[in-house]
C-alpha positions as MATLAB code, in Angstrom:
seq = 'XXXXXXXXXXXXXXXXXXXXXXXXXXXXXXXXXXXXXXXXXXXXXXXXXXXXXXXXXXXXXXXXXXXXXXXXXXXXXXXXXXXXXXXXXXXXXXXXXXXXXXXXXXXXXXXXXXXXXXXXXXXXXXXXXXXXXXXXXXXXXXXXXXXXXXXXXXXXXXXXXXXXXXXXXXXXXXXXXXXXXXXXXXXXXXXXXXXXXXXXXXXXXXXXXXXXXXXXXXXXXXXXXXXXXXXXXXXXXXXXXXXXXXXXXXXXXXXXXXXXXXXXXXXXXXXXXXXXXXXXXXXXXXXXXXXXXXXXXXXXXXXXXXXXXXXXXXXXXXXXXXXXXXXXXXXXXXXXXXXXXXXXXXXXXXXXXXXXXXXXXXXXXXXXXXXXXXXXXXXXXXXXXXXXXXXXXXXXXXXXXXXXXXXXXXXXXXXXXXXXXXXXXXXXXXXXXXXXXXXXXXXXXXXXXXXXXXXXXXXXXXXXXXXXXXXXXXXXXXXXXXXXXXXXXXXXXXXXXXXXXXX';
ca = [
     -23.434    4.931   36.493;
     -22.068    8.500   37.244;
     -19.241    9.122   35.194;
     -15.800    9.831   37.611;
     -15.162   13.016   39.027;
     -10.970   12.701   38.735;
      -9.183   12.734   36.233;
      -6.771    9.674   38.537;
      -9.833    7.635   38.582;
     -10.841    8.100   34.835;
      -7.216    6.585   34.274;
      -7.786    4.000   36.685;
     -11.188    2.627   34.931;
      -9.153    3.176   31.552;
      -6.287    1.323   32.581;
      -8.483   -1.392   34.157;
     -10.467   -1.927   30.383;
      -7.752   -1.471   28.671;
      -5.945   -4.778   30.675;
      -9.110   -6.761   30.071;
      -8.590   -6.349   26.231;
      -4.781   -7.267   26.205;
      -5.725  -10.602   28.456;
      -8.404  -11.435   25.743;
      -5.559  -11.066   23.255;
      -3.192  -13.076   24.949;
      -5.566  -15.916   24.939;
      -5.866  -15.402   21.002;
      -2.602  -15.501   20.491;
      -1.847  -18.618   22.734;
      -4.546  -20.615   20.973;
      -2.977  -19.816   17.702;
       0.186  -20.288   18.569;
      -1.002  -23.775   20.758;
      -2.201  -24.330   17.132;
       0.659  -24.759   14.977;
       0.872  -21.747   13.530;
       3.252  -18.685   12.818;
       2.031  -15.351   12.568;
       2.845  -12.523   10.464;
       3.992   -9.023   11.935;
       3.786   -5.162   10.294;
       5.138   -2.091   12.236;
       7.029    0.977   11.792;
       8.166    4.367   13.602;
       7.368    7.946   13.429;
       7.500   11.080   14.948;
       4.359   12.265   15.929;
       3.568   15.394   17.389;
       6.391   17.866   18.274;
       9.780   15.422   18.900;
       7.433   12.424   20.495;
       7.865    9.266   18.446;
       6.639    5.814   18.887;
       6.444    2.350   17.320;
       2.759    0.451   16.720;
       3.167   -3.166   16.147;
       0.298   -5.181   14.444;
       0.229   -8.904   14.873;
      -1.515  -10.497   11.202;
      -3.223  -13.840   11.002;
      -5.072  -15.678    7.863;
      -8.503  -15.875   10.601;
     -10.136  -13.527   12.378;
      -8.343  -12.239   15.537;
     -10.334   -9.548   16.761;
     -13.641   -8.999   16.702;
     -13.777   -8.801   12.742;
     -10.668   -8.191   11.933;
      -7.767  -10.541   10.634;
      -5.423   -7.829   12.716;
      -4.604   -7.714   16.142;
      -2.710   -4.412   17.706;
      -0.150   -4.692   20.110;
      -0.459   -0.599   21.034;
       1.631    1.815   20.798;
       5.132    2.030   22.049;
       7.075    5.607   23.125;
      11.139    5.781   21.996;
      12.492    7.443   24.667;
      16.337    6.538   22.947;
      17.821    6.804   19.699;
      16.213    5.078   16.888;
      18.818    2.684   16.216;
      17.866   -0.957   15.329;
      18.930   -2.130   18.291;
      16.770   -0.113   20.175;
      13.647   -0.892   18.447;
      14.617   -4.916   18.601;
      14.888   -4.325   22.405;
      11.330   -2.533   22.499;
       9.488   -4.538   19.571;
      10.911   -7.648   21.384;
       9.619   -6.334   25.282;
       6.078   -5.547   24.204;
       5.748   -9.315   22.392;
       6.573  -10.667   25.571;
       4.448   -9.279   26.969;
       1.449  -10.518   25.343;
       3.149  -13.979   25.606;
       4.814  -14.219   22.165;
       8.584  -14.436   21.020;
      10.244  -13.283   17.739;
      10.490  -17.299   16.732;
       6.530  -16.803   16.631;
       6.526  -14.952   13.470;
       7.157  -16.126    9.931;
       8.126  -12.536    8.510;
       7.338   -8.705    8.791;
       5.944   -6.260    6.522;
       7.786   -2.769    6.666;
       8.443    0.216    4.364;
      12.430   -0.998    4.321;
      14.049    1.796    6.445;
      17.223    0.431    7.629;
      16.827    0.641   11.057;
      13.841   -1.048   10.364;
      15.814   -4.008    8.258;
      18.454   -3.604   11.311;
      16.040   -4.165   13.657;
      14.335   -7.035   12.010;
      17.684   -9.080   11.588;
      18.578   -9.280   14.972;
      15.009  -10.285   15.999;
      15.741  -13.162   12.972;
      12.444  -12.618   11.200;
      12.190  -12.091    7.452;
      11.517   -8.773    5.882;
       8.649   -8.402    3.373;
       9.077   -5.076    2.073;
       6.122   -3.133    1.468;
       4.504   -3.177   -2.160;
       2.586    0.245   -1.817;
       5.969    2.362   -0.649;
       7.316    0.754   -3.996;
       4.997    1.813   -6.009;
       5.080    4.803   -4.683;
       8.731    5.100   -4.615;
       8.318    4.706   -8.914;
       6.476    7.227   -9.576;
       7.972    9.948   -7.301;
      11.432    8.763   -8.968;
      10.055    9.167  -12.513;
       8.037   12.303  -12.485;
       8.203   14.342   -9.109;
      10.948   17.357   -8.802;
      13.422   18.844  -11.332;
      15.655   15.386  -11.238;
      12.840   13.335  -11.918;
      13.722   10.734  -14.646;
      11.329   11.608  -16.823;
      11.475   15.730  -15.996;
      12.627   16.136  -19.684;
      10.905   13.541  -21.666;
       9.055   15.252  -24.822;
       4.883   14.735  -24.565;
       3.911   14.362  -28.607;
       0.471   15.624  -29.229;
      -1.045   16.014  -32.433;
      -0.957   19.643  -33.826;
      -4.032   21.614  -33.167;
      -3.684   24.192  -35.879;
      -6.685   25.887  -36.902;
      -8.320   23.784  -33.926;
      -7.257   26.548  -31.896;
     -10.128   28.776  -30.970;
      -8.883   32.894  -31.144;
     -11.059   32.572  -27.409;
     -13.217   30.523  -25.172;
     -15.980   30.121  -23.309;
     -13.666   30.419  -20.495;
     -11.600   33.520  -21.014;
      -8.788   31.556  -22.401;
      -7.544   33.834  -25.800;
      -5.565   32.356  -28.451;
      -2.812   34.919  -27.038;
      -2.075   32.492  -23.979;
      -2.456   29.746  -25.724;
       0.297   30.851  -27.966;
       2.306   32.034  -25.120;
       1.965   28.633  -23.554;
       4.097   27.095  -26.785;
       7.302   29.033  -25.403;
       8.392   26.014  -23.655;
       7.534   23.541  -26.792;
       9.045   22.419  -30.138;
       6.661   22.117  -33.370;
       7.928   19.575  -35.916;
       5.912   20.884  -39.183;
       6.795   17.349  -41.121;
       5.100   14.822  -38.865;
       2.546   17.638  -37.387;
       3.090   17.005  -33.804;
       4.016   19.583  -30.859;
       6.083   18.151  -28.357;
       5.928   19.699  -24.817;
       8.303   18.965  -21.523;
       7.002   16.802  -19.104;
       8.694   18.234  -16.236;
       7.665   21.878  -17.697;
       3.901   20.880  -17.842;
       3.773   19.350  -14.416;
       5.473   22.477  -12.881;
       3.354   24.746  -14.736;
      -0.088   23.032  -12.984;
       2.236   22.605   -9.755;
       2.497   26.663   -9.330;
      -1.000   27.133  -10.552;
      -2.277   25.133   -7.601;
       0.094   26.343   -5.544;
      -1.656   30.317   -5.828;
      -4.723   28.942   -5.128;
      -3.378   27.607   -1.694;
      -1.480   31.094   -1.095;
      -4.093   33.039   -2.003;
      -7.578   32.960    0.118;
      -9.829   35.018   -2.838;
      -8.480   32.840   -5.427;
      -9.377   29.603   -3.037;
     -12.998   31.587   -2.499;
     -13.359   32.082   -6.340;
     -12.697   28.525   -7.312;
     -15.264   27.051   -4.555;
     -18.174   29.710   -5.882;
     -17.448   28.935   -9.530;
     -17.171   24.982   -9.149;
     -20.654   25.077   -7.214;
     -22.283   26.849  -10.363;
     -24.552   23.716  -12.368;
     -22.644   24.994  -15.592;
     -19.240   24.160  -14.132;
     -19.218   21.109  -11.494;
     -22.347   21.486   -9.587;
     -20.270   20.992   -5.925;
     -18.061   22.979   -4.210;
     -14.688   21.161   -5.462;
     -10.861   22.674   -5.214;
      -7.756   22.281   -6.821;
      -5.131   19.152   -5.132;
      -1.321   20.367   -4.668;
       0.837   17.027   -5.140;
       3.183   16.406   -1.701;
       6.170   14.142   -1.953;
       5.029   12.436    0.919;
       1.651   11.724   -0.164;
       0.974    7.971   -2.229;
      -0.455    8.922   -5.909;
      -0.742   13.056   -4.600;
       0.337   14.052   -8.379;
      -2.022   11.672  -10.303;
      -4.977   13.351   -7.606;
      -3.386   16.790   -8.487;
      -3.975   16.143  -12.223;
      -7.025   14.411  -12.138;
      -8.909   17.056  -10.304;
      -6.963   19.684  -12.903;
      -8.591   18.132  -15.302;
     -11.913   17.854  -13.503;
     -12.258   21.200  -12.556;
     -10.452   22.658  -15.941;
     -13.519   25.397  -17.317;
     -13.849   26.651  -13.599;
      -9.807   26.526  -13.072;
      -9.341   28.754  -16.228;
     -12.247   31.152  -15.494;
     -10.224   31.402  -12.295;
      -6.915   31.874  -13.706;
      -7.661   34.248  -16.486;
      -8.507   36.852  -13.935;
      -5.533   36.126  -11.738;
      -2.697   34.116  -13.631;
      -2.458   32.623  -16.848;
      -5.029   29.994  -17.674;
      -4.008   26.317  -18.437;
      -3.322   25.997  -22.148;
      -4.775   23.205  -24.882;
      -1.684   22.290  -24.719;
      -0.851   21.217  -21.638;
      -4.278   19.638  -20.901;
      -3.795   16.835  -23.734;
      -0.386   16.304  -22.109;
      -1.580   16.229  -18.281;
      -4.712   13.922  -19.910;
      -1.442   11.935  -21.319;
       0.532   11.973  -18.028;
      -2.340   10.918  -15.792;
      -3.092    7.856  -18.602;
       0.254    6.554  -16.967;
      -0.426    7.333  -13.603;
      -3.919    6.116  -12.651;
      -3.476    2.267  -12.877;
      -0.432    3.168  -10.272;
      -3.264    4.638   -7.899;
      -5.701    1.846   -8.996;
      -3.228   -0.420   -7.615;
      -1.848    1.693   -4.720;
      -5.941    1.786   -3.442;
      -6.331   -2.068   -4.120;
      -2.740   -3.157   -2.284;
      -4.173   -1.631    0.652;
      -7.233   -2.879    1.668;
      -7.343   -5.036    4.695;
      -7.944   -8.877    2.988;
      -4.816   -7.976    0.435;
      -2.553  -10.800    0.886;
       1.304  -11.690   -1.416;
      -0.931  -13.277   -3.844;
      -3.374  -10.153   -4.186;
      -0.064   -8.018   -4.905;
       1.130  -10.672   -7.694;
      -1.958  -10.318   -9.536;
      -2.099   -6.334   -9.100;
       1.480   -6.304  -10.730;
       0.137   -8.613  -13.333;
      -2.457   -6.076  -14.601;
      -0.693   -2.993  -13.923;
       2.038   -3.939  -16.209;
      -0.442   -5.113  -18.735;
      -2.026   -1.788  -18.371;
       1.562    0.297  -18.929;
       2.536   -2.166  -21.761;
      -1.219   -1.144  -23.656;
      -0.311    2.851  -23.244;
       2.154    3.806  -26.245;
       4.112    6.624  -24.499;
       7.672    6.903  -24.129;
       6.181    7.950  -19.713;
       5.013    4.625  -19.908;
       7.765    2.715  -21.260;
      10.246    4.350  -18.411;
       7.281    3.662  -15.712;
       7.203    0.132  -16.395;
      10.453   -0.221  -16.320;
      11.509    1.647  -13.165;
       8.249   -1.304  -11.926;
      10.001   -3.928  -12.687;
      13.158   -2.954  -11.362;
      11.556   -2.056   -7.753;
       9.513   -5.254   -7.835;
      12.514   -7.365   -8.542;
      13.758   -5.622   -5.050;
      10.577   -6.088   -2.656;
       8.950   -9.592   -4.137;
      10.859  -12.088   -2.051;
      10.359  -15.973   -2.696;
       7.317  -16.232    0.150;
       5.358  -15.238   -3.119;
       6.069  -18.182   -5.285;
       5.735  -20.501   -3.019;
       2.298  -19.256   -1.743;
       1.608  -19.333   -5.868;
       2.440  -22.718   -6.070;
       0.758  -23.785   -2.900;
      -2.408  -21.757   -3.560;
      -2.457  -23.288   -7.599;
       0.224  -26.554   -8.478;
      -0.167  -25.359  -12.029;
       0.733  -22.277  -11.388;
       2.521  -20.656  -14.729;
       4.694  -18.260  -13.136;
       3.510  -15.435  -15.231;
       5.133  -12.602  -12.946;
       8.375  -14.218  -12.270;
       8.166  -14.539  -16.380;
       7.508  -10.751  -17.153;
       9.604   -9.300  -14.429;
      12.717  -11.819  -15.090;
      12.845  -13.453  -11.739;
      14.018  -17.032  -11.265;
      11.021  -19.586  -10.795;
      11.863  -21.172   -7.369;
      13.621  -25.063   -7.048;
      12.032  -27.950   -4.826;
      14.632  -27.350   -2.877;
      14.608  -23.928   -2.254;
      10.390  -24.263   -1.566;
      11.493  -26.824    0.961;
      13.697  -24.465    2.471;
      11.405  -21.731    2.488;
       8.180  -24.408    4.231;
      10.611  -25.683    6.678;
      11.521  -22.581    7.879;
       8.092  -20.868    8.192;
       6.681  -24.237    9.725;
       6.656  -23.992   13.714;
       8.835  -26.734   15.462;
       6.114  -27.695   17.974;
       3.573  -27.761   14.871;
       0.627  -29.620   15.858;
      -2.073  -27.880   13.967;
      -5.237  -29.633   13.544;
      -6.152  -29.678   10.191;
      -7.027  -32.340    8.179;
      -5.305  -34.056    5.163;
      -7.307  -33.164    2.432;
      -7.889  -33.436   -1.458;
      -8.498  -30.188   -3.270;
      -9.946  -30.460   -6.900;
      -8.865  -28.429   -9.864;
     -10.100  -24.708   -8.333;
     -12.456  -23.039  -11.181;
     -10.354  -20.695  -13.218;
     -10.836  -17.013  -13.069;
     -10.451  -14.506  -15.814;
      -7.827  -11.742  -13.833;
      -9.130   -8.717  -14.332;
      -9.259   -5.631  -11.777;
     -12.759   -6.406  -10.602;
     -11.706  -10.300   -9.798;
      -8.480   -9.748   -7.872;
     -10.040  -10.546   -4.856;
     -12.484  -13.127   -6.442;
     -11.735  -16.393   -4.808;
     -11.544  -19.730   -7.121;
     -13.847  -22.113   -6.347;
     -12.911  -25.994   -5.201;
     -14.115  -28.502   -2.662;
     -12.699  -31.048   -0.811;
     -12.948  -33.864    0.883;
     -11.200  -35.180    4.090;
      -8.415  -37.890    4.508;
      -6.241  -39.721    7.418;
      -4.008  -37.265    9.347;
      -0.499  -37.151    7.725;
       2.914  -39.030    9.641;
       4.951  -36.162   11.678;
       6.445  -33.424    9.784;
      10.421  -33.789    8.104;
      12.012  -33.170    5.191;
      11.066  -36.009    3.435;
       7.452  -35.335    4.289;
       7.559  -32.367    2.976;
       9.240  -33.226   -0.485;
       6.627  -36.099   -0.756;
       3.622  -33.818    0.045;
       4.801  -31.053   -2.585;
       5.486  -33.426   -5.039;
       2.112  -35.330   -4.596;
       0.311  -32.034   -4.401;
       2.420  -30.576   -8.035;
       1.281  -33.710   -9.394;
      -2.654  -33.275   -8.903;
      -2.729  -34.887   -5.602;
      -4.174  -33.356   -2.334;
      -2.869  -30.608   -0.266;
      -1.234  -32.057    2.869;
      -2.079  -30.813    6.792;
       1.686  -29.429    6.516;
       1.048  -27.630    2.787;
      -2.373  -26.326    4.270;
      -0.523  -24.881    7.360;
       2.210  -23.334    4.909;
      -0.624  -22.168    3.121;
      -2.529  -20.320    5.651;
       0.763  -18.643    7.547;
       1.703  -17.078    4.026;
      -1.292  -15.667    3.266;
      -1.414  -14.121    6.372;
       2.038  -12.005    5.803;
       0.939   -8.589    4.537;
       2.257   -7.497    1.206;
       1.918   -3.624    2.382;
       3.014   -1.496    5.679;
       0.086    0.484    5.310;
      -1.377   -0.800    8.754;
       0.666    0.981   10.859;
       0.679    4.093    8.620;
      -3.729    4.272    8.960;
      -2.329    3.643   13.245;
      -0.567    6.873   12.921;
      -3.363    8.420   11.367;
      -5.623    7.662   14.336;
      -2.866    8.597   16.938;
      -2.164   11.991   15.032;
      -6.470   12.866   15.674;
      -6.115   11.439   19.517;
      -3.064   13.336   20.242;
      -3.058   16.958   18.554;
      -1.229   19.850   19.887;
      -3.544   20.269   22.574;
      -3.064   16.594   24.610;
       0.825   16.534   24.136;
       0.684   15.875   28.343;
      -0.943   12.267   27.695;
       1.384   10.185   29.564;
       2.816    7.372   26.875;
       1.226    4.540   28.992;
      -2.442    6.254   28.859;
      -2.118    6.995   25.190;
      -1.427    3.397   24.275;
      -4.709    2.213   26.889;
      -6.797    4.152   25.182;
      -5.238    3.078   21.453;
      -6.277   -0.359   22.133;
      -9.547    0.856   23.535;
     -10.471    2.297   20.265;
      -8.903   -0.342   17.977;
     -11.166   -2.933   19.761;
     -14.220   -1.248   19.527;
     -13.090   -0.172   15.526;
     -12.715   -4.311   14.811;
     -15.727   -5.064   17.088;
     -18.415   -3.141   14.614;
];
């Protein structure tokens, strides 16, 4: 087949494949939703390129939707108004129409809690789950990034190097600078300890990596030296931290520390070297940070669901509570505070539905009532759909094999089997009470509690879908396609999304 000669009928064959894929998702969706079930939603808005800004809209299931994926994308949509949230209800609302869905559809949305966003999402009537990885996020930037960070002038204690202290290095680094380094530092003699600022230290590495962005031959320098077998053996460069960018500072630190001989050989010829000093205390500061990124990386893979998040909180407290540094202490408890905010009561119940004996450990740590029977009842009535006429079975699940939570088994799936019973009477109230209370009491999980099940683990604990959208539309637009028409960029969006899932 010749490929077209005009550029009117390379839109026309675009357009044309691009209308096949949305049919074959409206016939997904209409078999789910034919099925009994609710669906889960994530989107949010940016600007672009230039002044252009859209919304992407992802539609989430517990199955596979597309192709491979659990995730089906409704395209991109172009604001052409203000970005109020009335005017993102009336354009969120347009493009589920018109792949045959409603608002009612959808049990609750995952976003990064703008308020036009929250706006938006309480006149379409759908529940907000905020996003776990923007709060995370949100913690650390509070406690450690800028001059009125929390912690900017918390006191690092490091044990007194004394005579430790070479008069010079390997690297060029004299006892001179390392002694010059101690102007921003107090020495108590009695206990033996130097305690350096926080905010001081991370500034100090900030504006060292900062030169080596300014400055081309000190960006050359590093790359030669680092690609020397007595230094790293790869051409590697310093990271400058961006308030914008999820765990930037811990990757700023980490490759510091990484790269430290080649850094200072660097530095000593163009700055002043990092000090002894402030190494033990960035080795210190990045102890508090990295189970942060650990659990930043692990929120946002693809399978994460609410109950994923719940055990990531689990272990990254654990991990703060084991590190004995005042950082840590204010870190944790900044955590707790912002989880209390953005873990709403669709994780409990999809606790207690996923384990009867669940112990509540979280809600325990983090001082968050343990939900009623009541107030579960609510919560399954409201996320069941009215027309519900799913067709799973009635089922008995045994006592799933208990796993030992540790990073490597958060997604590590208990085993249990089952075995298949008569259908259950029409859903109500009482139905529901009965079911929960059979099912706390080591009794089966019901068609309705299985349903319940399955919506809530499709809800999303993170925003981070449309954020990797924006990342693709950034590389298809550029500054050289800014004349893409809004209705070509979204065909070929959902062009490339379908063949992404279909690999």
């Amino acid at each position: 087949m010749q490929p077209p000669k005009s550029g009117s009928t390379l839109r026309k064959y675009l357009k044309e494949d691009a209308d096949v894929v949305r049919d074959q998702m409206r016939a997904i969706l209409k078999g789910i939703i034919e099925g009994g079930y609710k669906l889960a939603m994530s989107f949010d808005e940016a600007t672009v390129v230039g002044t252009d800004r859209y919304i992407t809209v992802n539609v989430h299931h517990h199955a596979v939707l597309l192709g491979n994926s659990k995730i089906l994308p409704l395209g991109l949509i172009r604001i052409d108004d203000r970005q109020t949230g009335s005017n993102l209800c009336d354009l969120i609302s347009g493009r589920l129409r018109g792949v045959g869905l409603s608002t009612e559809d959808f049990a609750a949305a995952s976003t990064d809690g703008a308020s036009n966003v929250r706006r938006a999402l309480d006149l379409m009537l759908i529940k907000q789950q905020k996003c776990f990885a923007h709060g995370l996020d949100l913690v650390v930037r509070k406690t450690i990034y800028g001059r009125n960070a929390l912690a900017f002038d918390i006191d690092i204690l490091l044990a007194d190097r004394g005579d430790d202290v070479p008069e010079e290095t390997e690297n060029g680094v004299s006892d001179d600078t390392f002694r010059d380094s101690l102007d921003e530092t107090e020495v108590d003699a009695d206990l033996g300890t130097t305690a350096v600022c926080l905010g001081a230290v991370i500034d100090r590495l900030r504006s060292a990596c900062r030169e080596f962005k300014r400055k081309p031959i000190m960006m050359d320098e590093i790359r030669k030296t680092t690609r020397k077998e007595e230094f790293n053996g790869r051409e590697l460069r310093p990271i400058l931290d961006c308030r914008t960018r999820w765990y930037s500072t811990c990757l700023m630190i980490e490759r510091a520390l990484r790269i430290l001989p080649a850094l200072n050989n660097v530095l000593s010829r163009h700055g002043t070297p990092i000090s002894a000093t402030d190494v033990s205390a960035l080795e210190q500061i990045a102890d508090a940070l990295i189970p942060f990124k650990r659990a930043i990386l692990m929120l946002c893979k693809k399978e994460a669901t609410l109950l994923t998040a719940d055990k990531l909180c689990i272990l990254l407290l654990s991990d703060l509570r084991k590190i004995d540094t005042e950082l840590a202490t204010l870190l944790r408890e900044n955590f707790v505070a912002e989880i209390l905010k953005r873990r709403s009561i669709f994780s409990s119940v999809l606790s207690i539905l996923s384990d009867p004996s669940c112990s509540f450990d979280l809600e325990k740590e983090i001082g968050q009532g343990i939900p009623s029977d009541l107030a579960i009842i609510e919560v399954l009535e409201e996320i069941l759909p009215s027309r519900s006429s799913a067709p799973l079975r009635h089922s008995v699940v045994e006592e799933p094999e208990e796993l030992v939570l540790t990073w490597q088994t958060v997604y590590a799936e208990p085993t249990a089997s089952s075995s298949p019973r008569s259908s259950p009477p029409l859903c109500t109230k009482g139905t529901l009470e009965r079911d929960l209370t059979l099912f706390k009491a080591g009794g089966g999980r019901s068609q309705a509690l299985t349903l319940c099940k399955e919506i809530l683990e499709a809800i999303p604990p993170t925003s981070v879908q449309p954020e990797r959208d924006f990342s693709v539309l950034r590389l298809m637009l550029g500054e050289n396609r800014t004349s893409f028409s809004p209705e070509t960029l979204d065909d070929i969006f959902i062009l490339k999304k379908k063949f992404q899932y279909d690999d």
